[in-house]
C-alpha positions in Angstrom: -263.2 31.5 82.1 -264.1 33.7 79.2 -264.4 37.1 79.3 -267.6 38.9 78.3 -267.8 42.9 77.3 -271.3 44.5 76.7 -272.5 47.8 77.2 -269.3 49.0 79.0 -269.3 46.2 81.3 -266.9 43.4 81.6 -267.1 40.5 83.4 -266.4 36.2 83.6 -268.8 33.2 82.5 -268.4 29.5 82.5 -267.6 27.9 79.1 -270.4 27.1 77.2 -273.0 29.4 79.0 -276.0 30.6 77.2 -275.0 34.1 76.6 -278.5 35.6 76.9 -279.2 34.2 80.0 -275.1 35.7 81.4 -276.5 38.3 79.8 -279.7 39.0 82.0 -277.9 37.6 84.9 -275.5 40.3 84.8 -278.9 42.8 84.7 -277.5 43.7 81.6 -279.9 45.8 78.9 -280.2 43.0 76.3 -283.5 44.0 74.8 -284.9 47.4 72.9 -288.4 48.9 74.5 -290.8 47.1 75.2 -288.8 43.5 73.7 -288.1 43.2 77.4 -291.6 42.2 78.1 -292.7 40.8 74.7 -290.0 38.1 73.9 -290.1 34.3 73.0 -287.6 33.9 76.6 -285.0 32.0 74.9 -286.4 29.6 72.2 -285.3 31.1 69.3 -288.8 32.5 67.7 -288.4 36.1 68.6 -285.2 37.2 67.3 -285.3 39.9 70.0 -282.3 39.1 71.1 -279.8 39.8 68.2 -276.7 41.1 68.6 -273.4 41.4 66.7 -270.5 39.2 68.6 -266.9 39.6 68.4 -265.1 36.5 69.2 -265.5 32.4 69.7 -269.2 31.3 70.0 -270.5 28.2 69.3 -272.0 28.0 65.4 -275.2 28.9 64.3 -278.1 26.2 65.5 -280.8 25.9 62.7 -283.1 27.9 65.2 -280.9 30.9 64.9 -280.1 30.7 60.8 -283.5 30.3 60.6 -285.3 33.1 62.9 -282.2 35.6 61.1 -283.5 34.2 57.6 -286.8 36.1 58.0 -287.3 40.3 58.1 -286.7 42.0 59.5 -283.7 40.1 60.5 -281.3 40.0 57.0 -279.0 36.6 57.0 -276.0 38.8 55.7 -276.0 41.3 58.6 -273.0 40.0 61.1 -276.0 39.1 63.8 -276.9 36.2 65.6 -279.4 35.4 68.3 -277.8 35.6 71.9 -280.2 33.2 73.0 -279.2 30.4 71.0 -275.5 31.6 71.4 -272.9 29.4 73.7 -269.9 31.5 75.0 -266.9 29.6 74.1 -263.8 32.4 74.5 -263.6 35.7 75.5 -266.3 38.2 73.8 -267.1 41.7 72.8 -271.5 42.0 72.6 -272.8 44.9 70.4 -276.6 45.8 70.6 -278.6 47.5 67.8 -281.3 49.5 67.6 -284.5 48.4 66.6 -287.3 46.1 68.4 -285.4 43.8 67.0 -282.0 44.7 67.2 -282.3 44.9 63.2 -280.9 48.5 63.3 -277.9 50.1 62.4 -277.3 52.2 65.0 -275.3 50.3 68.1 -277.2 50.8 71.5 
């Protein structure tokens, strides 16, 4: 079972689970402010949900490349979109700041 590190937290998930749903199951802080109330809840149109992973997810879907393509996201900022992310291997999460976790400044 891969491991999964956030916010000092560490803990197991099944291969291949949605990491922002392991993420919210785990009452972990995945959103900035008010993104907690005012997200797309998992289809990919938001881009709330960007973080920077360290580790073995699955690739990029086009929903992800695409929502990261447009600002304030930036396609060449190490980000992807945990709700279009399948956890494959063991994991380190890192949250920006920003409504959109577009920041520079880890949370």
């Amino acid at each position: 079972m891969p491991t999964v590190k956030f916010q000092g937290k560490t803990f197991t998930c099944s291969e291949g689970a949605n990491l922002r749903k392991i993420l919210l199951e785990n009452k972990l802080d995945l959103y900035n402010g008010n993104a907690k109330y005012i997200n797309c809840r998992g289809i990919g149109s938001c881009g709330t949900c960007a973080v920077e992973i360290i580790g073995e997810v699955s690739p990029p879907n086009w929903k992800d490349r695409g929502r990261r393509s447009l600002p304030p996201h930036s396609p060449t900022k190490n980000r992807r979109l945990a709700c279009q992310t399948k956890v494959l291997g063991d994991i380190e999460v890192i949250k920006y700041d920003g409504f959109w976790g577009q920041g520079d400044l880890t949370n």
